[in-house]
C-alpha positions as CSV (number, residue, x, y, z in Angstrom):
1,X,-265.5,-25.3,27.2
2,X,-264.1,-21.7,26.2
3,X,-266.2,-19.2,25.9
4,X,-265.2,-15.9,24.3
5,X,-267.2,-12.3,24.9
6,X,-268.8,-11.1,21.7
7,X,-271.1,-8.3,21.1
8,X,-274.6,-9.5,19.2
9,X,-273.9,-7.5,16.2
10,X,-270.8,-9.9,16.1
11,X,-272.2,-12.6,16.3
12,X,-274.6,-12.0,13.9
13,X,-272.3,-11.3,11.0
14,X,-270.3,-14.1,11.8
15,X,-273.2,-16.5,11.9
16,X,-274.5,-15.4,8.7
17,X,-270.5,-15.5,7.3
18,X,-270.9,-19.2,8.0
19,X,-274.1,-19.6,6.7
20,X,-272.6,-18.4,2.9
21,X,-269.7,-21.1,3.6
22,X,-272.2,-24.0,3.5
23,X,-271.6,-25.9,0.7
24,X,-274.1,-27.5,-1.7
25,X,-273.0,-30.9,-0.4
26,X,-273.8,-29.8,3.3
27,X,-276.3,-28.3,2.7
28,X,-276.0,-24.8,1.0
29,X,-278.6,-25.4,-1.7
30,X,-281.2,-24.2,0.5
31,X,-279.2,-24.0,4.2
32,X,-281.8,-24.7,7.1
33,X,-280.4,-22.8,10.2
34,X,-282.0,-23.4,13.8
35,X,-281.6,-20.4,16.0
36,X,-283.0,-22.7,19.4
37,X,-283.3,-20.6,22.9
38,X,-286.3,-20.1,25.5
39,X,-288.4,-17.7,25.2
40,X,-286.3,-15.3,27.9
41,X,-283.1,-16.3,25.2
42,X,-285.0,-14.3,22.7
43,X,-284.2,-16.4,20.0
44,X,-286.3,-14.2,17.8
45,X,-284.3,-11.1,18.1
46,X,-281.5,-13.1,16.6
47,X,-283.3,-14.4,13.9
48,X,-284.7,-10.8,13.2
49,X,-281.0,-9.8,12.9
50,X,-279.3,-12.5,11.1
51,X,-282.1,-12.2,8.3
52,X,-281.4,-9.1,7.7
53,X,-277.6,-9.4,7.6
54,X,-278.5,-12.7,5.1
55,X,-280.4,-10.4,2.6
56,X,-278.2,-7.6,2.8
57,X,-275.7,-10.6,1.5
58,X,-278.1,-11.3,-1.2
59,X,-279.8,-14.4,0.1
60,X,-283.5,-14.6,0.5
61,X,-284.5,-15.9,4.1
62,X,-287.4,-17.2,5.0
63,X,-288.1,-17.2,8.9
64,X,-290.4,-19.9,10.6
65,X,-291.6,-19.6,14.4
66,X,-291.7,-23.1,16.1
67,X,-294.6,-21.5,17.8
68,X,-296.9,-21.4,14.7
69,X,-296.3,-24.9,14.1
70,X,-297.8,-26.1,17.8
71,X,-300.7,-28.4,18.0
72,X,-304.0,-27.0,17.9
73,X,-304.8,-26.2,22.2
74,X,-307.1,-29.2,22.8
75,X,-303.8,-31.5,22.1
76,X,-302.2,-29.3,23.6
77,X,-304.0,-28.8,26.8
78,X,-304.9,-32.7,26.7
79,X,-302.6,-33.5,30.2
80,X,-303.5,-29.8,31.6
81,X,-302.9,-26.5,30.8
82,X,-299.2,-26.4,33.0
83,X,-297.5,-29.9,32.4
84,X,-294.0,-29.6,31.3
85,X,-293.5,-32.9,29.8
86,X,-296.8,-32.3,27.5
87,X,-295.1,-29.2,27.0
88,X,-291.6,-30.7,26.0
89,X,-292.7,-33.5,24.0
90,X,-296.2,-32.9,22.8
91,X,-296.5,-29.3,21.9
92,X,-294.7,-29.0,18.9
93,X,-296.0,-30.7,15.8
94,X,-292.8,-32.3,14.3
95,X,-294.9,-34.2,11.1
96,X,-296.0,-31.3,10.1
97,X,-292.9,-29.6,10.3
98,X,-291.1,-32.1,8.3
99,X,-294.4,-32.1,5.4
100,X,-294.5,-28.5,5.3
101,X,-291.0,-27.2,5.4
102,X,-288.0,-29.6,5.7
103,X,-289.2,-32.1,3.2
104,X,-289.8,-29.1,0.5
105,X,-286.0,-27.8,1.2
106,X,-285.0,-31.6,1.0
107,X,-282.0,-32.2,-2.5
108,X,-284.3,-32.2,-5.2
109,X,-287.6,-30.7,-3.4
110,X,-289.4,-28.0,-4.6
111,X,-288.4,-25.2,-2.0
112,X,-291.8,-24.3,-1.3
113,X,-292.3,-23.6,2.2
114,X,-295.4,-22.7,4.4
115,X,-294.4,-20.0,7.0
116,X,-296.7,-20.6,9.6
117,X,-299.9,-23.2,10.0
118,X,-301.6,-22.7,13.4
119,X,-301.8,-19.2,15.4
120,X,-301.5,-20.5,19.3
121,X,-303.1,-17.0,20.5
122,X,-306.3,-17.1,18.1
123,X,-306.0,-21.3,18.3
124,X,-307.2,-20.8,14.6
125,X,-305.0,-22.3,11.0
126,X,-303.1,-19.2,10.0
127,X,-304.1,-19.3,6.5
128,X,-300.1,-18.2,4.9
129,X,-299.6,-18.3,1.8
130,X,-296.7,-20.9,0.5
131,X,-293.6,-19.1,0.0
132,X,-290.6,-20.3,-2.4
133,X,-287.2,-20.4,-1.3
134,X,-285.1,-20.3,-4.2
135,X,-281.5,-22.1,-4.3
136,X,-279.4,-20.0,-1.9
137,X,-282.2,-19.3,-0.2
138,X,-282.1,-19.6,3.6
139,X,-284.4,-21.4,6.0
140,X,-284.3,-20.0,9.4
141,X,-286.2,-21.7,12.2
142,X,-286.6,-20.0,15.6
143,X,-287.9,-21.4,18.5
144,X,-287.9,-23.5,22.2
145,X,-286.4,-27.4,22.3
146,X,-285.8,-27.4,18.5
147,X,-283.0,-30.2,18.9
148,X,-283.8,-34.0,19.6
149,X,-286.0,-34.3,16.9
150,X,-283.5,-35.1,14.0
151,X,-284.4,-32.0,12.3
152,X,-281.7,-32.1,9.2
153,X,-280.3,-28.5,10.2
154,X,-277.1,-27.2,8.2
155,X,-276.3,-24.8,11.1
156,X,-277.7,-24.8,14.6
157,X,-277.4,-21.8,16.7
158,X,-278.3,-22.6,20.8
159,X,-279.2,-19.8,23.1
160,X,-277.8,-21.5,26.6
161,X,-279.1,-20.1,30.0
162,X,-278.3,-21.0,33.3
163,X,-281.4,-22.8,35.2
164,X,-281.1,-19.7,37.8
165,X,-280.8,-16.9,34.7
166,X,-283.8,-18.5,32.7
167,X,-285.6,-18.7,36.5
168,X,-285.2,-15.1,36.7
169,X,-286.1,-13.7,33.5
170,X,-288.9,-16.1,32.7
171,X,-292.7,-14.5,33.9
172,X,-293.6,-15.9,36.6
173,X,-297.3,-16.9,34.5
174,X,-294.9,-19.6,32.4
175,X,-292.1,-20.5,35.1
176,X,-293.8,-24.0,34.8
177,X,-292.1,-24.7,31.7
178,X,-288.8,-24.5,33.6
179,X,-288.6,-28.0,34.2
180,X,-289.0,-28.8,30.3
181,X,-286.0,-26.9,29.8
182,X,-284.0,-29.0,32.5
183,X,-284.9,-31.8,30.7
184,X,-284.5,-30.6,27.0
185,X,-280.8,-29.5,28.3
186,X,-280.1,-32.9,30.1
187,X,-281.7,-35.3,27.3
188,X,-280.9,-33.3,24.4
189,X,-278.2,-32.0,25.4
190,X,-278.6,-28.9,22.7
191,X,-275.2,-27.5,24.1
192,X,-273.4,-29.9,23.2
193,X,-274.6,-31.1,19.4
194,X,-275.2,-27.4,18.7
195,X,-272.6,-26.1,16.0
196,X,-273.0,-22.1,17.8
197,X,-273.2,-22.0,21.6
198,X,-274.3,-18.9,23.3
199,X,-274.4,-18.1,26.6
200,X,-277.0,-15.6,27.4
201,X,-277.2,-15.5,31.3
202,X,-276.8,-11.7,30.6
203,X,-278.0,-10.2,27.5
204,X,-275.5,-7.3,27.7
205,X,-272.9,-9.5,27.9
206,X,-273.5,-12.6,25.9
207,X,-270.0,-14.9,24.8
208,X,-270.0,-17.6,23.0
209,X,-267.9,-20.9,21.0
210,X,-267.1,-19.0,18.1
């Protein structure tokens, strides 16, 4: 596998570049983009930026956390508050993910999406209001262990680390997910099915697939 230096700025145009290529036939109705990374990947500062390079190219963006769509904490918590497999294939609520926002931006669905539904700090239902994504509109979807699932994304972005790199920059308080990403990256292989690869081991310095 090549991999190429590029600076995030970069990236980001280029991403969003591709984004406006999708087609209405693969997608680019209402494109759904994954931007997938651990938490130390910081997947959100990537979304952040590739929004905002999307509206300034006239599409309206709607982000959703993977986080606020987490089963309420007593599912969570069910096998203990530190198991890594509960955490890689419990945690996130995939039916209503599909209900709430991939079924909406299905052909011929009405485009409007709920943002967020459960709040893991306050373990309370968030309350958003519905927001409609009109055609061209973009669906971005940040977050941990997003592949696997048979999410039906246009464009997938994956923030790789190293085991040792995501060791290092994890807090030590959630290092017990590290074996959840072992597994997501041998099962799911994310690196490989991922249309954008992105090595992050250091976030000065990240290179990439192009």
């Amino acid at each position: 596998m090549r991999l190429t230096p590029v600076t995030w700025e970069r990236l980001t145009e280029a991403v969003a570049d591709r984004v406006l290529e999708l087609t209405p036939d693969d997608g680019g109705e209402r494109p759904r983009v994954a931007i997938d990374g651990a938490p130390a990947a910081r997947p959100d500062a990537l979304a952040q930026a590739l929004a905002e390079a999307l509206r300034l190219r006239g599409r309206p963006v709607v982000r959703v956390r993977a986080e606020t769509y987490w089963r309420p904490a007593s599912q969570r918590y069910e096998l203990g508050r530190q198991d890594s497999d509960a955490y890689y294939e419990r945690w996130l609520d995939t039916g209503a993910l599909w209900r709430e926002v991939f079924d909406p931006l299905a052909p011929g669905g009405t485009g409007r999406v709920l943002p967020s539904l459960w709040d893991p700090a306050t373990d309370r239902a968030t309350r958003a209001a519905y927001e409609e994504l009109p055609p061209g509109g973009v669906l971005l979807l940040e977050g941990a262990l997003l592949q696997g699932y048979g999410f039906p994304f246009d464009l997938s972005v994956h923030l790789r680390m190293s085991g040792a790199a995501l060791a290092r920059r994890t807090p030590e308080d959630e290092r017990w997910t590290l074996p959840a990403y072992a597994r997501y990256e041998q099962e799911a292989a994310p690196g490989e099915t991922a249309d954008v690869l992105v090595h992050t081991d250091d976030p000065r310095h990240p290179a990439w697939t192009g």
